[in-house]
C-alpha positions as CSV (number, residue, x, y, z in Angstrom):
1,X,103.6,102.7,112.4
2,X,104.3,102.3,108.6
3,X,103.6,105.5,107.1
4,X,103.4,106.3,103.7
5,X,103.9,109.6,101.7
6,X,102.1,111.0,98.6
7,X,103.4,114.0,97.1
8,X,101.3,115.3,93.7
9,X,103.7,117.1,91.4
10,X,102.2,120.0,89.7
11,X,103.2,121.0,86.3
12,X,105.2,124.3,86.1
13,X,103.7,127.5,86.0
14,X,102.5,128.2,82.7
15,X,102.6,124.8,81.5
16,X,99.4,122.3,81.0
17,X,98.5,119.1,80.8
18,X,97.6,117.0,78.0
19,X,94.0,116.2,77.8
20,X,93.0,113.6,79.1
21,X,96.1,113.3,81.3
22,X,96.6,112.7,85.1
23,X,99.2,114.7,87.0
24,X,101.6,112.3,88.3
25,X,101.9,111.3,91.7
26,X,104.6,110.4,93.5
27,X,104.4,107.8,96.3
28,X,107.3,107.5,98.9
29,X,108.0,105.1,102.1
30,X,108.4,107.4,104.5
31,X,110.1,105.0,106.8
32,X,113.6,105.3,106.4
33,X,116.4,106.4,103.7
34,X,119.5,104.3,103.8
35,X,122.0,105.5,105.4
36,X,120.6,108.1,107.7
37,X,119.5,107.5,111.0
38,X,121.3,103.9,111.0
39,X,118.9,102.3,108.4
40,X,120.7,100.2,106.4
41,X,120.1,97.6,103.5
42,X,120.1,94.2,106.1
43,X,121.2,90.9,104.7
44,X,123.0,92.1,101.3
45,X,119.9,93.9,100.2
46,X,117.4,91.1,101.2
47,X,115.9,92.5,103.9
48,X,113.7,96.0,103.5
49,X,115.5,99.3,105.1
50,X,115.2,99.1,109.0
51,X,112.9,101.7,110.5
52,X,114.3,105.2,111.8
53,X,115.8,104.0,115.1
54,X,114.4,107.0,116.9
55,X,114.1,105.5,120.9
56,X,117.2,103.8,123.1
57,X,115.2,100.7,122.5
58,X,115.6,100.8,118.5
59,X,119.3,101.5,119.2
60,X,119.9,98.6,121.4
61,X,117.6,96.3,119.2
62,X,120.1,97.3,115.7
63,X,123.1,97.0,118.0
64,X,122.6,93.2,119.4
65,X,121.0,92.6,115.7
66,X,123.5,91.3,113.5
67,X,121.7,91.3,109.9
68,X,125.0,91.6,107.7
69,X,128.3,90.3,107.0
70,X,130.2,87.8,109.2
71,X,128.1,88.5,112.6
72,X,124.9,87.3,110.8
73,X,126.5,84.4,109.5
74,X,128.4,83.9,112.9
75,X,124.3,83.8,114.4
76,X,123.2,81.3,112.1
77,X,126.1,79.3,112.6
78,X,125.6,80.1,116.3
79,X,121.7,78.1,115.6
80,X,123.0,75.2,113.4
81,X,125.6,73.9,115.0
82,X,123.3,73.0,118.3
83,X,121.1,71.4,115.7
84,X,123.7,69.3,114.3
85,X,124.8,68.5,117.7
86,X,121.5,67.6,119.2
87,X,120.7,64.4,117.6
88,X,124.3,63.1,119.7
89,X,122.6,63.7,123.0
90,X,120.3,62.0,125.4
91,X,116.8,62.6,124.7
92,X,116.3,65.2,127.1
93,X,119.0,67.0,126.5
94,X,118.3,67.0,122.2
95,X,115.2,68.3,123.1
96,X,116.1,70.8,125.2
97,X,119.2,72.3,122.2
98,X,116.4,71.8,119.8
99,X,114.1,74.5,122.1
100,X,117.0,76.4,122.9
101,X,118.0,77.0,118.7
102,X,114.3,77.2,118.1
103,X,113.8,80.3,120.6
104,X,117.3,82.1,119.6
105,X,116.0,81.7,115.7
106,X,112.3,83.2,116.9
107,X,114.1,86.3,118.9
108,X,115.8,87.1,115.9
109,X,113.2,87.1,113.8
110,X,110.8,89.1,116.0
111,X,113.5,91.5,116.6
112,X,114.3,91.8,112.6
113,X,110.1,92.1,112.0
114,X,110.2,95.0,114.7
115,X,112.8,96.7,113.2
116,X,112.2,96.1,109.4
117,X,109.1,94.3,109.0
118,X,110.5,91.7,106.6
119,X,107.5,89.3,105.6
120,X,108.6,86.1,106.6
121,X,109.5,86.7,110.0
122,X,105.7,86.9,110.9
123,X,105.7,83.1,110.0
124,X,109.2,82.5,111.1
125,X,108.9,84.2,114.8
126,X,105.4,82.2,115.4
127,X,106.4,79.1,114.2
128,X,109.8,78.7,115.7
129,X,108.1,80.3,119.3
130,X,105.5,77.9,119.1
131,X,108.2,74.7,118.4
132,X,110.7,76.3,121.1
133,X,108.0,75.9,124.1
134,X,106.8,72.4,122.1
135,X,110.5,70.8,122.8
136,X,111.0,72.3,126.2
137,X,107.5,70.8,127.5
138,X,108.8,67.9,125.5
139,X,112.1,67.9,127.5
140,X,110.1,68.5,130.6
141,X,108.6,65.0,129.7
142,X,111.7,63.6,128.8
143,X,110.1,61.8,125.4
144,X,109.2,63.8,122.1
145,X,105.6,64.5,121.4
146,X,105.8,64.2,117.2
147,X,107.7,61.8,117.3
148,X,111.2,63.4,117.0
149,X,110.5,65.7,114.2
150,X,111.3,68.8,115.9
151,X,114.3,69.8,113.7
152,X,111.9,68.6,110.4
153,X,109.1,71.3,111.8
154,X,112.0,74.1,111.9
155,X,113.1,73.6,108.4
156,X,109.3,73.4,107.2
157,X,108.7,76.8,109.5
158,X,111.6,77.9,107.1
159,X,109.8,76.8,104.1
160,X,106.7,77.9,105.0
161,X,108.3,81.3,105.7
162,X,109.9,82.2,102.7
163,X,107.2,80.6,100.3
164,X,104.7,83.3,102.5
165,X,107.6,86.0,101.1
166,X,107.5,85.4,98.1
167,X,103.8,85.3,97.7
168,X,104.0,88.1,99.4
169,X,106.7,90.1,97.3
170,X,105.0,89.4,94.2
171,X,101.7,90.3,95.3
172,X,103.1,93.8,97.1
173,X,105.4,94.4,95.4
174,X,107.6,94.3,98.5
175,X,108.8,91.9,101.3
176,X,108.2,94.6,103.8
177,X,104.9,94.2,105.1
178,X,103.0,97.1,105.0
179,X,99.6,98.5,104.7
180,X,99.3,99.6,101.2
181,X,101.2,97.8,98.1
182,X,104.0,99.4,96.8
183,X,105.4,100.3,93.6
């Protein structure tokens, strides 16, 4: 759970307030400091720290994860290129790539949200889970259902996504999402 931390600062012995004046408080994310317990800044800084990795699960999870450098961009590749491929292949087949990048893109996000809570993987990991099980029924069937739009829906789910961060960032003051807002 996201926890959060308020410390009140009392003035020094001796020493007052101004009347009128509030003693400062001082709120803190108590989730994790950068650095320690393998939390890191994700994604050059985009992503929110990753929370303390305190169970073999959370290891694992940060482990597989690749959220920086040339393994993140070696996982996205790893999702485009089957995208640009898939419009080559019989129907079935398209389909079938299109669920498969679809699902990888959705585990990724869910394990990112689970670890960092970034705000657009809430939309990201529903939207791309939803169309992943939409194109494997559809290869089931062997015809698209919406009328061969699946790689469209993933870029809007990507749209949709980020426009949800950003609301979401300027209204919290943070991309993490979190129960109070921040700042």
């Amino acid at each position: 759970m996201i926890e959060e931390i308020e410390e009140t600062v009392e003035p020094a012995q001796g020493q007052r307030l101004p009347t009128g004046a509030r003693e400062p408080v001082i709120v803190a994310d108590a989730t994790c400091v950068p650095g320690r317990d393998g939390c890191h800044d994700a994604l050059w800084g985009w992503s929110p720290p990753d929370l303390p990795a305190d169970t073999p699960r959370k290891r694992r999870a940060d482990r597989l994860l690749p959220r920086t450098g040339w393994p993140a961009v070696v996982y996205f590749a790893a999702i485009i290129g089957p995208l640009n491929l898939a419009p080559h292949l019989p129907e079935r087949a398209n389909l079938a790539v299109d669920g498969l990048a679809a699902l990888a893109a959705a585990a990724w996000c869910v394990l990112n949200f689970w670890r960092c809570r970034q705000a657009h993987c809430v939309v990201t990991s529903t939207g791309w889970l939803a169309l992943s099980v939409l194109a494997f029924a559809e290869a089931g069937l062997g015809r698209s259902l919406i009328g061969g739009d699946e790689q469209l829906v993933f870029l809007v789910v990507l749209a949709v996504a980020v426009g949800f961060e950003i609301v979401w960032r300027c209204a919290r003051g943070t991309n993490a999402v979190t129960r109070a807002p921040s700042g």
